[in-house]
C-alpha positions in Angstrom: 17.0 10.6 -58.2 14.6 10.8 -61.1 14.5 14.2 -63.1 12.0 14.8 -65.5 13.0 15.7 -68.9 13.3 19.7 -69.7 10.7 20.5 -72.3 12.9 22.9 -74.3 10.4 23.4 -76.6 8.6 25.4 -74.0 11.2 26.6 -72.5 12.4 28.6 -75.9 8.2 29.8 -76.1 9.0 31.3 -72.2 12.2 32.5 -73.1 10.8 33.9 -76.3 7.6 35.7 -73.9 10.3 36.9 -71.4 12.3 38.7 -73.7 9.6 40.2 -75.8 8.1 41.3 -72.4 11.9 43.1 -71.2 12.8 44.3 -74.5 9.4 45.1 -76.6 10.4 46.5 -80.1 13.1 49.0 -78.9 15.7 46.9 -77.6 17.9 47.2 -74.4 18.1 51.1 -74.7 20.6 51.7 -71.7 23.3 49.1 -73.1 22.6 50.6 -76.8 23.0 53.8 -76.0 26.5 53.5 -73.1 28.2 50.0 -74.4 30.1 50.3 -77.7 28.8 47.4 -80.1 31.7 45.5 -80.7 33.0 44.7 -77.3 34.2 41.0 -75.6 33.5 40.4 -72.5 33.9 37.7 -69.8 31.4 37.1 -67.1 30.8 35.2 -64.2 27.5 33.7 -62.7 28.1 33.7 -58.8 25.5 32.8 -56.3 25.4 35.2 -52.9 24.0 32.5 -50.6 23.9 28.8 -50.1 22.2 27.1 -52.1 21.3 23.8 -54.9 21.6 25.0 -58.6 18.9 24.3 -61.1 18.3 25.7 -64.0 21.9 26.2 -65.8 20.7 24.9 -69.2 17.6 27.4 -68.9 20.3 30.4 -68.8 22.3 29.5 -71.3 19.6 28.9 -73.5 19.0 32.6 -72.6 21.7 34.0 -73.5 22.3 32.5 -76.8 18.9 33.5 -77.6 20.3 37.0 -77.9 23.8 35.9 -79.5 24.1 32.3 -80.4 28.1 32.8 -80.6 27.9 33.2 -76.8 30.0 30.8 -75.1 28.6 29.6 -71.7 30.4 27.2 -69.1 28.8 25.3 -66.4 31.4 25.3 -63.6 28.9 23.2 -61.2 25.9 20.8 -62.3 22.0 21.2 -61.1 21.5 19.6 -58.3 25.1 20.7 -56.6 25.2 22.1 -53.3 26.9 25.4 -53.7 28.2 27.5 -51.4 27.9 31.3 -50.7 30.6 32.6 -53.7 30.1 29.8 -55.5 31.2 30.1 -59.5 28.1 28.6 -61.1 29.1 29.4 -64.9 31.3 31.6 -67.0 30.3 33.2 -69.9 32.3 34.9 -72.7 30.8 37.2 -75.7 29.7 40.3 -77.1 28.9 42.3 -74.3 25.7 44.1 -75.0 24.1 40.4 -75.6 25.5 39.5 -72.0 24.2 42.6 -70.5 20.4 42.2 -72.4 20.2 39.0 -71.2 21.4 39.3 -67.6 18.1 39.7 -66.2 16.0 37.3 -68.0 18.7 34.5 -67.7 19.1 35.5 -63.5 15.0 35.7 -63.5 15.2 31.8 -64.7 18.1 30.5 -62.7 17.2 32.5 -59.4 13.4 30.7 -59.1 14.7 27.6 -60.0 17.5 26.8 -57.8 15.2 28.4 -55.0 12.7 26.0 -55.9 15.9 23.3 -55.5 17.4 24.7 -52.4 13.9 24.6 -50.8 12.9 21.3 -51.7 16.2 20.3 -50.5 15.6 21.9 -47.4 12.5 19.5 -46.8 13.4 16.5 -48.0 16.8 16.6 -45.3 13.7 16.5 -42.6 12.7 13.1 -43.7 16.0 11.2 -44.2 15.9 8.1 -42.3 12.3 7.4 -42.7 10.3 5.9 -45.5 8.1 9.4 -46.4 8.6 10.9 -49.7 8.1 14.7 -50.2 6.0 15.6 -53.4 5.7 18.6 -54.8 2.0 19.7 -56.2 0.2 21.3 -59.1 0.3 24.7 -57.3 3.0 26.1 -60.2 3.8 29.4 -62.2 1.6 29.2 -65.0 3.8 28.2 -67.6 6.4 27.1 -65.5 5.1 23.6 -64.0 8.0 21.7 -66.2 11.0 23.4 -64.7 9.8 23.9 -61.6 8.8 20.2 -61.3 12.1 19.9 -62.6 13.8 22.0 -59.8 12.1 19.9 -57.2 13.7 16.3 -58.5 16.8 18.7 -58.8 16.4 19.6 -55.4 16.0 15.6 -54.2 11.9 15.8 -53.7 9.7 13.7 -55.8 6.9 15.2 -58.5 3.5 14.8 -57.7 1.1 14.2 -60.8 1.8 16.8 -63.3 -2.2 17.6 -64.4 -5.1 16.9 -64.5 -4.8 14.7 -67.0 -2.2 12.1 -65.7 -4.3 10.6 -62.2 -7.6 10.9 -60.7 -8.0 13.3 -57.7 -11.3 12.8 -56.1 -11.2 16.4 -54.5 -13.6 17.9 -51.7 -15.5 19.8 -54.5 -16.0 16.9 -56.4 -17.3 15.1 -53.7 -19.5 17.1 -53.0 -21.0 17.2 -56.6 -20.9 13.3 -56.5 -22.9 13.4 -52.8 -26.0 15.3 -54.9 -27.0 11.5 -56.7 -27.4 10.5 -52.5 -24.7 8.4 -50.1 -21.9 6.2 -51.4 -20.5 9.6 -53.3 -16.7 8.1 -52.8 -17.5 4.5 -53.3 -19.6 5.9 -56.7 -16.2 8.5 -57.9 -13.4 5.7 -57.9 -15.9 3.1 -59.9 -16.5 5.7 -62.5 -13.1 7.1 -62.6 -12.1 3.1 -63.0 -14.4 2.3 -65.6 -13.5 5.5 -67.6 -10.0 5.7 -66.9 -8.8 2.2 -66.3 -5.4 2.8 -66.9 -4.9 5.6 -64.1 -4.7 5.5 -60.2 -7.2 6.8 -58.3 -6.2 9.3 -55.5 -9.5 10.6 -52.9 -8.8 13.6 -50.5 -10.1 12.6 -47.4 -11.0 15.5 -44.4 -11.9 12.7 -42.0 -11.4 9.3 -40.9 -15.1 8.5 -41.8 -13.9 9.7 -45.1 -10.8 7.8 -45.4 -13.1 5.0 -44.4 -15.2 5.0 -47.3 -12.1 5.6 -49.7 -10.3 2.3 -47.7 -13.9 0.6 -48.7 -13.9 1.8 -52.2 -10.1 1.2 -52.6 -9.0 3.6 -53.8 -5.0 3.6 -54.7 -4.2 6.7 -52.7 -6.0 8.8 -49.7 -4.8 12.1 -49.3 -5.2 13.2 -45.6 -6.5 17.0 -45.9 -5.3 19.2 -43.4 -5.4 16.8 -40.9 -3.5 16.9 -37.1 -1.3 14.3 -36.2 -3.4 12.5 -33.9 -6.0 12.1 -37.3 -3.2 11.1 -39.1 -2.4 8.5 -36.7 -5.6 6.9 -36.5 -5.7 7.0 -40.4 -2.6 4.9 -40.7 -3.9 2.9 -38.2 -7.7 2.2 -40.2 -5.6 2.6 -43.4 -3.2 -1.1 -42.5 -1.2 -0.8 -45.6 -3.8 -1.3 -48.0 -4.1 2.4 -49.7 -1.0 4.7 -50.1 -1.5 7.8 -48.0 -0.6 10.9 -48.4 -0.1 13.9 -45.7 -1.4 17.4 -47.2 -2.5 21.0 -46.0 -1.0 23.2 -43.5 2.2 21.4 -43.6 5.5 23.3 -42.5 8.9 22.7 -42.2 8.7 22.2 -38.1 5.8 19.4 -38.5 7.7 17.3 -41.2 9.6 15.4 -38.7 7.2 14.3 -36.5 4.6 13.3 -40.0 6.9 11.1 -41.1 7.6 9.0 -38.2 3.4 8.7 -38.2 3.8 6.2 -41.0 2.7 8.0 -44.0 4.0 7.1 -47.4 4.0 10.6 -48.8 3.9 14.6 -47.7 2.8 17.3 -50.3 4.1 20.4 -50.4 2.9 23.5 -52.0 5.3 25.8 -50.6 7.9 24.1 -52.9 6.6 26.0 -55.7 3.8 28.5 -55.0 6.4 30.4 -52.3 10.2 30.4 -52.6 12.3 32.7 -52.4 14.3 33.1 -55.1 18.3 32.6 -54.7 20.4 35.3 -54.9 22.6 35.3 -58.1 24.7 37.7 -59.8 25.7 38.3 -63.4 29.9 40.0 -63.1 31.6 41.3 -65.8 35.7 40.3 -65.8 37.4 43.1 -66.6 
């Protein structure tokens, strides 16, 4: 399993925005005004339902961002499976800095070992086959490196990460490249190819006499746009191996089986990241 590297340097700027955002120029004024300031505490990080950790370094980095003498303790890794009740970390310290950052550091570990659990979830539908489940650029602004990061967590694979790392020959973009007359998809990849030689070249395709024309122009990938089976059929069938193809729009947990025995190389997902639910995780104090 490949993970992408954290970005910490960004991480700290949305740690940094999160805090500022719960805790403006006033402070935690509930813990200031009941917790005397000089307490220790223990805590415990426990998760309340099933599910695949990600995001453990995120919180800790959290919490030390309010008291850097915090001491935090991973009990499990990202990417474990964990169990309802499931110790996820312990953490020991002064214990208004545990209780200011409870809810940002939960915020950060809750989204992303949903994002993990779900991706999980998918990627169990297509074991045995030779499909790959992708993730897509359809991310919390802000966010696209850890959650890209909780997908690989959760066993998917990451899609491109902008627009800056492969060419997507999009409907819209078809469309503008159809206004110079026919050949629009044959006409994109040469450009893209000529401009950006050193990037693959991906066309969305809403029908077969589309996928056609990108087989023609040979393109490296076809993405099959909301498609039903049966199209996607015929489309590995035109397609013989030559482009990679890629299974997209209106896909749900119930069709994933039956996709990947079609043949296809690849099935994107926004629902990894656009529409998890986030895991339920609590912060208890040890007393």
């Amino acid at each position: 399993m490949f993970l992408p590297l954290i970005d910490y340097d960004r991480v700290y700027q949305l740690i940094s925005l999160a805090l500022i955002e719960d805790l403006d120029e006033t402070g935690d004024t509930t813990t200031i005004a009941v917790v005397p300031e000089n307490i220790l505490v223990s805590a415990i990080l426990r998760c309340k339902e099933d599910c695949v950790c990600a995001g453990l370094s995120v919180a800790e980095r959290v919490f030390k961002a309010i008291d850097e003498s915090i001491e935090f303790e991973c009990l499990v890794a990202d990417g474990d499976y964990c169990p309802a009740a499931t110790l996820l970390a312990k953490i020991s310290g002064n214990a208004r800095a545990l209780l200011t950052a409870e809810r940002t550091a939960l915020n950060f570990i809750q989204r992303l070992s949903g994002i993990a659990t779900t991706a999980r979830r998918y990627m169990e539908l297509v074991v045995g086959t030779q499909t790959v489940i992708l993730d897509t650029r359809k991310t919390t602004p802000g966010w696209r490196n850890l959650e890209k990061y909780a997908v690989a967590v959760g066993g998917a694979s990451n899609h491109r990460i902008g627009l800056y790392d492969r060419i997507m020959i999009k409907d819209n973009h078809r469309e503008l490249a159809g206004m110079e007359g026919s050949g629009g998809i044959a006409r994109s990849v040469r450009r893209a190819r000529e401009i950006f030689p050193e990037l693959e070249v991906e066309v969305e395709a809403d029908t077969l006499d589309e996928v056609r024309e990108a087989i023609e122009a040979e393109a490296d990938y076809i993405l099959l746009d909301n498609m039903s089976n049966e199209q996607m059929a015929q489309a590995v069938s035109l397609n013989s191996g030559q482009a990679r193809l890629e299974a997209s729009g209106g896909i749900t947990l119930e069709r994933i089986p039956a996709i990947a025995r079609l043949g296809v190389d690849f099935i994107s997902v926004g629902a990894l990241t656009h529409s998890v639910k986030a895991t339920d995780i609590s912060m208890e104090i040890e007393i």
